[in-house]
Structures are given as C-alpha cells and as structure tokens.
Residue, then its C-alpha position, 0 to 999 in steps of 0.5 A: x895239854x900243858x901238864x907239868x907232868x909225864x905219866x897219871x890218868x886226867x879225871x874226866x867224870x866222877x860221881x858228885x856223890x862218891x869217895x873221890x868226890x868227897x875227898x876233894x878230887x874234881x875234873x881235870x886233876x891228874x892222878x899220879x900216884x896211889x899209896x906211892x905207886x906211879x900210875x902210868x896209864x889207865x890200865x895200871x891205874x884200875x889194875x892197881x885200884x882193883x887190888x884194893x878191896x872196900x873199905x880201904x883207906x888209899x893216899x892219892x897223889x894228884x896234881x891241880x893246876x901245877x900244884x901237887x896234893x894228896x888226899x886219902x880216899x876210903x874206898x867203895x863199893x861202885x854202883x851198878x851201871x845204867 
C-alpha cells in the first residue's frame, strides 16, 4: 500500500457520528500510537482501547497522506450491533 510506515492499524469503516469521527479521523488514516503506545496490529490496538474506560480523553497518533498528526478522542460508549 505504499505507507511510510511498519506498524498501525488502516481505519477502514467508522461511524460518521462517533468519537473518532468528531475528531477528525477518516478512512485510510493509519493509527500508530495511542497516548505514546506503538500499535502493532489490531489485536493490540482494542486490547489497548479496551483498557480505557468511557470518558476518557486518549491522544492518538495517525498518519495521513504521509504526514503525521494526532488528535484527542474522548472516548464512548460503542453501540449495540445490528
């Protein structure tokens, strides 16, 4: 895919009305870090997510178009599935 790096999880779907939305991450960011926290894979990512409780305030790293960014994600409650 021509990334600029080797770890981080591709955002491929989010809800256009949540947290990650709101802050500005769109499809095709790659997440690198949480709070400083490399993520690896998806596995680490929602273990790591998952540590979290509601509420809380996390900085995520991402990467756009080569570019590095970060924004803060206060984080919510997911909603049930369909």
């Amino acid at each position: 895919m021509d990334l600029s790096v080797d770890h981080g999880i591709i955002v491929t779907r989010l809800a256009g009305d949540g947290p990650a939305y709101k802050a500005g991450i769109q499809e095709r960011d790659v997440i690198t870090k949480i709070d400083q926290i490399p993520v690896y894979d998806m596995e680490g990512f929602l273990k790591l997510l998952w540590s979290y409780n509601v509420g809380d305030l996390v900085r995520i790293e991402y990467i756009r178009n080569g570019k590095i960014s970060e924004t803060l994600i206060q984080l919510a409650e997911r909603p049930p599935q369909y």
